[in-house]
C-alpha positions as CSV (number, residue, x, y, z in Angstrom):
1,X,-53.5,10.6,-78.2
2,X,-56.1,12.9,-77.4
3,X,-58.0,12.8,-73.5
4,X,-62.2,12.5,-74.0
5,X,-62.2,16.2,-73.4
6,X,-60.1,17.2,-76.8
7,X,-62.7,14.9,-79.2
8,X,-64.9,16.3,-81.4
9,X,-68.3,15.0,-81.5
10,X,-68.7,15.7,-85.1
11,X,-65.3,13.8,-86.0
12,X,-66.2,10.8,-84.0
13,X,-69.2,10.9,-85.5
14,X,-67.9,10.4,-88.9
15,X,-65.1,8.5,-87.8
16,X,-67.3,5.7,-87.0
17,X,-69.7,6.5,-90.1
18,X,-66.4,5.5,-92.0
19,X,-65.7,2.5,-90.3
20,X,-69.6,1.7,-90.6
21,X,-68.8,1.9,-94.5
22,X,-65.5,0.2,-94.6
23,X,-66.5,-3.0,-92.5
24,X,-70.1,-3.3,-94.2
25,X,-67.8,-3.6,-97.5
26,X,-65.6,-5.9,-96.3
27,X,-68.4,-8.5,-94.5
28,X,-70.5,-8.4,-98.1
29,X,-67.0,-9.0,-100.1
30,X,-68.7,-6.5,-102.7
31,X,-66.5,-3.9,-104.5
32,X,-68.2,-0.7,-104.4
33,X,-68.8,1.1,-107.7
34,X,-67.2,4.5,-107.9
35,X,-70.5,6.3,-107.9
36,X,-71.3,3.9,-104.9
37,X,-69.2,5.5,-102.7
38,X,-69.5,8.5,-103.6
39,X,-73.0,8.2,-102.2
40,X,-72.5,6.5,-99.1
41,X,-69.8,9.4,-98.1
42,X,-70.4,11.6,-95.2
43,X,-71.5,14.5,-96.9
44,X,-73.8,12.9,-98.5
45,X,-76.1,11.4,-95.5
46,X,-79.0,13.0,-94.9
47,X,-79.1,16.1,-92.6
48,X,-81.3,14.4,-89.8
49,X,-79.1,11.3,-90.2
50,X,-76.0,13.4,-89.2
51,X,-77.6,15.0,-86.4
52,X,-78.4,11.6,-84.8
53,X,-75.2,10.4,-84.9
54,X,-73.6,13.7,-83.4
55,X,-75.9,13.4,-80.5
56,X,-75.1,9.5,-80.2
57,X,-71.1,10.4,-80.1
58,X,-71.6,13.4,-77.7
59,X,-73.5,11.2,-75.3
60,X,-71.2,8.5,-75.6
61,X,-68.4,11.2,-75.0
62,X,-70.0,12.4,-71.9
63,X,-70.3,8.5,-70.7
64,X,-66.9,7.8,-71.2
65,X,-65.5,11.3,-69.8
66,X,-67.6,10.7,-66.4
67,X,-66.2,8.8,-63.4
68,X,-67.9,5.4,-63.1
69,X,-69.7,5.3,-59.2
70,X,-67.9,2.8,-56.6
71,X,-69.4,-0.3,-57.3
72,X,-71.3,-1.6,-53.2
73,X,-72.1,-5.0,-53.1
74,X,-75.2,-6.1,-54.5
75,X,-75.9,-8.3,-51.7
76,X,-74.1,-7.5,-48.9
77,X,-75.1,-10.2,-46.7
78,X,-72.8,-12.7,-49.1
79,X,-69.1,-12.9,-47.8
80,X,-66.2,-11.9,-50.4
81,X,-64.4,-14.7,-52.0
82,X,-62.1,-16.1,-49.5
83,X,-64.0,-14.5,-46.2
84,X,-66.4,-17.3,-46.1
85,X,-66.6,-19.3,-42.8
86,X,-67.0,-22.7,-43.9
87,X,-68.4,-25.2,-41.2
88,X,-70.1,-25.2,-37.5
């Protein structure tokens, strides 16, 4: 398995194009014609299209490579579960 680092915006990209594709066909139950999917493939999408989704999988790239920050309390004047003093 590759780390975050090794993926390829552009492959993730159409990786989850493909998917898009395959699990729109399967919810409609619809056999695509031949020509049909010859249309829908990758290549095919418009330019800008393309472009989007790049920019969508390298941000989503970047998210996932970055650390997430140590979550603080919200409220910190609420006791942790269990530290509660219950009573007078």
């Amino acid at each position: 398995m590759s780390t975050i680092q090794e993926v390829n915006a552009e492959q993730l990209a159409k990786l989850f194009y493909n998917y898009r594709e395959a699990l729109a066909h399967d919810c409609t139950g619809h056999d695509l014609h031949e020509n049909q999917k010859q249309e829908s493939s990758w290549e095919r999408t418009p330019q800008s299209e393309r472009k989007l989704m790049v920019a969508a999988a390298r941000l989503t790239l970047l998210e996932l490579s970055t650390t997430p920050a140590e979550l603080t309390p919200g409220r910190k004047y609420y006791a942790k579960p269990g530290e509660a003093d219950w009573g007078c």
